[in-house]
C-alpha positions, 0 to 999 in steps of 0.5 A: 487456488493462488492467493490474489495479492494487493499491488501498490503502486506510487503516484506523484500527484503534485511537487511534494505530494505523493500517494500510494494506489493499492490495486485491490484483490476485489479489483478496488483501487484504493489511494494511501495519502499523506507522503511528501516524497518517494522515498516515504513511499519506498519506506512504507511498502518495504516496511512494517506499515505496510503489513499493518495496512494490509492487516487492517484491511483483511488481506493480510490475516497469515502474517506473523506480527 
């Protein structure tokens, strides 16, 4: 059986405000707040923060730290 994998999408919400939406497995979405411009965003989902989320929220228990 596939495993389900958490997608993450970037949503400018207004000029200088940004988040994340992370679809969910479960079929939650779920907004990561807090980022002032894409490239945070960029950083973030092609960084270690974005493992330690997944961590945090149980989807990511194989991964090496």
């Amino acid at each position: 059986m596939a495993k389900s994998k958490v997608i993450f999408k970037p949503q400018r919400i207004a000029e200088g405000e940004w988040q994340i939406q992370a679809h969910c497995p479960d079929g939650q979405i779920r907004d990561i707040k807090g980022f002032k411009t894409k490239s945070e965003i960029d950083e973030w989902i092609g960084g270690s923060r974005r493992i330690d989320w997944l961590r945090s929220q149980g989807y990511a228990k194989g991964y090496a730290k």
